[in-house]
C-alpha positions in Angstrom: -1.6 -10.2 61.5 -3.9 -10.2 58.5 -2.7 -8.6 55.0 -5.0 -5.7 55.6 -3.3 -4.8 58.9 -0.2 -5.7 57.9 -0.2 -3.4 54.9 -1.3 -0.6 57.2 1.9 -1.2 59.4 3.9 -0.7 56.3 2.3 2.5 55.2 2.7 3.7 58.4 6.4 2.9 58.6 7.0 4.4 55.4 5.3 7.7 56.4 7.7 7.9 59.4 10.6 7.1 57.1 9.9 9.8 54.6 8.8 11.7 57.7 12.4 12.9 57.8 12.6 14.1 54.4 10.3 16.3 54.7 11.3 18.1 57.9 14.3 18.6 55.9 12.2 20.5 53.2 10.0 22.3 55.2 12.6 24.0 57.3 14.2 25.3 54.0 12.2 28.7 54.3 11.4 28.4 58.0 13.3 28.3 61.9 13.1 24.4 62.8 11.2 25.5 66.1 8.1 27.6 64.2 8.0 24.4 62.0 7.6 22.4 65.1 5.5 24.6 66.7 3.2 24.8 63.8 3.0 21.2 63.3 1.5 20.9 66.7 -0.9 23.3 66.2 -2.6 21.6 63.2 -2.2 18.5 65.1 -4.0 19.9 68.1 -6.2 22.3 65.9 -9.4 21.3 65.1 -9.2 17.1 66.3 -9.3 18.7 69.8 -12.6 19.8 69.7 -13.9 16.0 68.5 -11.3 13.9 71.1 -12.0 13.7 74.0 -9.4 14.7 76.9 -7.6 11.4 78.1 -8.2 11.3 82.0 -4.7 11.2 83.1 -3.1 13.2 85.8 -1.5 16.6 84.5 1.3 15.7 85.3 1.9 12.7 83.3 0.2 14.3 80.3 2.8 17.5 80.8 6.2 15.1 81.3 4.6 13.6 78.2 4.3 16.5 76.3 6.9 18.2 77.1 9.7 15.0 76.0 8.2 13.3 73.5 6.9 16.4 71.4 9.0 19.1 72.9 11.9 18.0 73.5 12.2 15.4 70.7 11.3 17.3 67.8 12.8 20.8 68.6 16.2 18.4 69.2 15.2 16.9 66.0 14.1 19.9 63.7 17.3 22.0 65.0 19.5 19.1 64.0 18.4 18.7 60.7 18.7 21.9 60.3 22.4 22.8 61.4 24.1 19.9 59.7 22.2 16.3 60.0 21.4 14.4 57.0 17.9 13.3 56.7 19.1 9.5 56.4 21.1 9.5 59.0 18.9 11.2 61.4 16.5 8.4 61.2 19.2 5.9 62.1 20.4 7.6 65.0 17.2 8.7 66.7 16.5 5.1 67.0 19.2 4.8 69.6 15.8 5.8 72.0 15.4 2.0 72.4 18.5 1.8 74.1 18.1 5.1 76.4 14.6 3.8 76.8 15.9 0.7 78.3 18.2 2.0 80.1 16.1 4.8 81.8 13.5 1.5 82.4 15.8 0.1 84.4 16.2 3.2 86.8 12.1 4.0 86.8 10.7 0.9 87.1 13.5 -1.4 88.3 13.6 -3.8 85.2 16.5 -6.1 85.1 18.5 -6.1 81.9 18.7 -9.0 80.0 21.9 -10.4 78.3 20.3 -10.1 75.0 19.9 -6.1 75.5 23.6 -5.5 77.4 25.1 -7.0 73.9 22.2 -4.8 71.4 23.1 -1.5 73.8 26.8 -2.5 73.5 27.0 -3.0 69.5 24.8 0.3 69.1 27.0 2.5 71.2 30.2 1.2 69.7 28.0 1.7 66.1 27.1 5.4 67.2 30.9 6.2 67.9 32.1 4.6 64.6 29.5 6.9 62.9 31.2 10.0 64.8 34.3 9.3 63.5 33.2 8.5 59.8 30.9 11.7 60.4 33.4 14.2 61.6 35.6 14.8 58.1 32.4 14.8 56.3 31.1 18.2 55.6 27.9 17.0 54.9 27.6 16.2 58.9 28.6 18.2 61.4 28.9 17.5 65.1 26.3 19.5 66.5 23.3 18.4 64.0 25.1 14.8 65.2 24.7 15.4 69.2 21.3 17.2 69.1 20.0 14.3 67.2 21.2 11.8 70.5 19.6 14.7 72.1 16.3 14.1 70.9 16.4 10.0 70.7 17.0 10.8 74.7 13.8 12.9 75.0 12.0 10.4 72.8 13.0 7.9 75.9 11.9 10.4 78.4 8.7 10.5 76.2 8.7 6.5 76.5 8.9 6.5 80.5 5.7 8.9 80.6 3.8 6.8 78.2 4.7 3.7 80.0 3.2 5.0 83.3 0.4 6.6 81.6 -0.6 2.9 80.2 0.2 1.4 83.6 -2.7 3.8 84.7 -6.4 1.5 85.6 -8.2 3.4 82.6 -5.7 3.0 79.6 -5.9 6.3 77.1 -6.8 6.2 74.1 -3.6 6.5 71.9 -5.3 9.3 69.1 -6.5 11.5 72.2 -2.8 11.6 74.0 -1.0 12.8 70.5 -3.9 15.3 70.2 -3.9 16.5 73.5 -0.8 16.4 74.2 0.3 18.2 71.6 -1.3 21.4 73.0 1.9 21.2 75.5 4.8 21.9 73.5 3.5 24.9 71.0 3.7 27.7 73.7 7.6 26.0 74.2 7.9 25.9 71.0 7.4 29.6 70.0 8.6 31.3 72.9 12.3 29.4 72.4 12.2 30.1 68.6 12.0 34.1 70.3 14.9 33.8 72.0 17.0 31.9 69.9 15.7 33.4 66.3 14.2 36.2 67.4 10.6 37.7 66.4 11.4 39.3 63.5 12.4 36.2 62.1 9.6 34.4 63.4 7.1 36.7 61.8 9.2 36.9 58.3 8.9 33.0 58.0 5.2 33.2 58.4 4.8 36.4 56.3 6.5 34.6 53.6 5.4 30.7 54.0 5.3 28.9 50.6 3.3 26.4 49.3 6.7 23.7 50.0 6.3 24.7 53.5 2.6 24.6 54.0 2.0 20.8 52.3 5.5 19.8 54.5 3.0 21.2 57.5 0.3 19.3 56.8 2.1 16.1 56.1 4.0 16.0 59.2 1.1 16.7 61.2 -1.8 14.7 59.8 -0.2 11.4 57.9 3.0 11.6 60.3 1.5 12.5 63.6 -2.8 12.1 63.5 -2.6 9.3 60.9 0.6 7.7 61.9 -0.4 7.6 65.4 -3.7 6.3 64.9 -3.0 3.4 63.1 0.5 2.4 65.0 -2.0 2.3 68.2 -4.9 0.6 66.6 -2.5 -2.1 65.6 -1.0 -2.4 68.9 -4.6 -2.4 71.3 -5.5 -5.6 68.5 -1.9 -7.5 68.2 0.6 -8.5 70.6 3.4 -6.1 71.2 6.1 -8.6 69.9 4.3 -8.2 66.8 3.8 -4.8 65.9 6.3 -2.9 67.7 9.8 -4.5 65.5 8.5 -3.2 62.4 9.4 0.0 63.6 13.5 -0.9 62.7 12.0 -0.5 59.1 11.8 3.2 59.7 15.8 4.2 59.3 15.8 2.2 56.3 12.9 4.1 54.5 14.4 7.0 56.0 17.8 6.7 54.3 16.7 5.1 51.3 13.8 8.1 50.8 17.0 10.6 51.6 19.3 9.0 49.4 16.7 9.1 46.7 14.6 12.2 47.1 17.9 14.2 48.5 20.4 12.7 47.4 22.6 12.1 50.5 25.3 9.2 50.7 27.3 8.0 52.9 30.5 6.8 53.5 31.9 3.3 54.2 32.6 4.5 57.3 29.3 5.8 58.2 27.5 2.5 56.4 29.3 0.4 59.1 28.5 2.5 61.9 24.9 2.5 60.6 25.1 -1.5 59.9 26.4 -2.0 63.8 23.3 0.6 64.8 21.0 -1.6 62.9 22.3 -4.8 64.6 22.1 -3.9 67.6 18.7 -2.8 67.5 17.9 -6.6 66.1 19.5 -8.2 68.7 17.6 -6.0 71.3 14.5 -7.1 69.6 14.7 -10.7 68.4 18.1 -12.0 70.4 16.3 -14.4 72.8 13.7 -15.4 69.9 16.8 -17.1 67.8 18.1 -18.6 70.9 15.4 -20.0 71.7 15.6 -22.1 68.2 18.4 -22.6 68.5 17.6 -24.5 71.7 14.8 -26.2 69.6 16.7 -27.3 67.0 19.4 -29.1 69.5 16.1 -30.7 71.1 
């Protein structure tokens, strides 16, 4: 990877990072699902009128829509929201590797490899040590804590769509799925935030949107989504995956560091070595069979 492209990777992973900060500023005058809705309507609104459609079946592009965008971020936004630290969120929404994985090996019939069994074993035993550092924290509560799982699941969901839209003859181009697809989930979006907040609410928050809120809009959906996006798929159509897609375990660090600096959250000892044991997992998933394989080199 040159320095150029590799500097692009980082920039990228430290938009997704603080990417969690800011949903957690932007819903302070706003319902987490209007937030989510409206960030999907700048994403969509205008790029859709200068990308063209993917040509995919509508029924990929809808599952797609529906779990990555939908589902993920109104998980997400509604558990940051009622209780979840920024930080923290980051960390724990990258247990999607692991449901990814697992769901792989139901929709596709992949085989699981030893190197995975012991990453999805650490990270579950990490994700139940955070639970129990979590729950006689008032800073966290249970509910912001499941919903987040909640959405890490979705984001799997999300993967298993994308995996079988790229499996298609005529590959997509990454910047017209997020644009497209992003018309899905707004309708979703505002109609739950009706039943749930009601439309009173809904049209208070918009009568009454503040500058905070309209540059946390415009972040999420242009250098998080459009820009983020773009990049992460440009990167990945000229590298191998092996190369690229790892440098996404930076993100929960730039998350909890951005949280602990720009919010000031902290954690526990408890919740560190939950978050640690997350973190290892996740390594072993990725580079497990890449150290045995010097190891095996170095006996040679």
């Amino acid at each position: 990877m040159t320095k150029r492209d590799g500097l692009l990777a980082l920039l990228v992973v430290i938009a997704w990072g603080i990417n969690f900060v800011v949903i957690k500023v932007g819903l302070h005058n706003m319902p987490p699902l209007v937030l989510a809705g409206l960030r999907f309507v700048l994403v969509a609104f205008p790029a859709i009128f200068f990308v063209a459609r993917p040509n995919i079946p509508l029924r990929l592009l809808l599952g797609y829509g529906l779990t990555i965008s939908f589902g993920q971020f109104a998980f997400l936004f509604c558990a940051i929201k009622y209780g979840m630290p920024a930080g923290l969120a980051s960390l724990v929404l990258q247990a999607q590797a692991f449901f990814t994985i697992v769901l792989g090996a139901f929709a596709f019939g992949e085989r699981l490899q030893g190197k995975q069994l012991v990453g999805i074993s650490l990270a579950v035993f990490g994700v139940l040590v955070l639970i129990e550092g979590s729950l006689g924290d008032q800073q966290v509560t249970l509910l912001g804590f499941m919903l987040t799982l909640c959405a890490a699941l979705c984001w799997a969901c999300g993967n298993i769509f994308n995996k079988k839209i790229m499996q298609l003859p005529q590959q997509p181009a990454i910047l017209s799925l997020v644009v497209w697809s992003a018309l899905i989930p707004i309708a979703p979006f505002f109609a739950a935030s009706a039943l749930l907040d009601g439309p009173e609410a809904i049209a208070s928050s918009l009568r009454e949107v503040d500058l905070v809120t309209l540059l946390s809009l415009c972040y999420l959906a242009f250098i998080a989504s459009i820009v983020g996006y773009g990049i992460w798929g440009a990167l990945l159509g000229r590298y191998e995956t092996w190369r690229v897609a790892p440098l996404s375990l930076l993100v929960p660090v730039v998350g909890m560091a951005s949280a602990a600096l720009l919010l000031g959250e902290r954690m526990s000892v408890i919740q560190l070595l939950g978050a640690l044991l997350i973190m290892a997992g996740l390594y072993i998933n990725v580079f497990g069979i890449r150290l045995r394989r010097r190891a095996a080199m170095r006996r040679g």
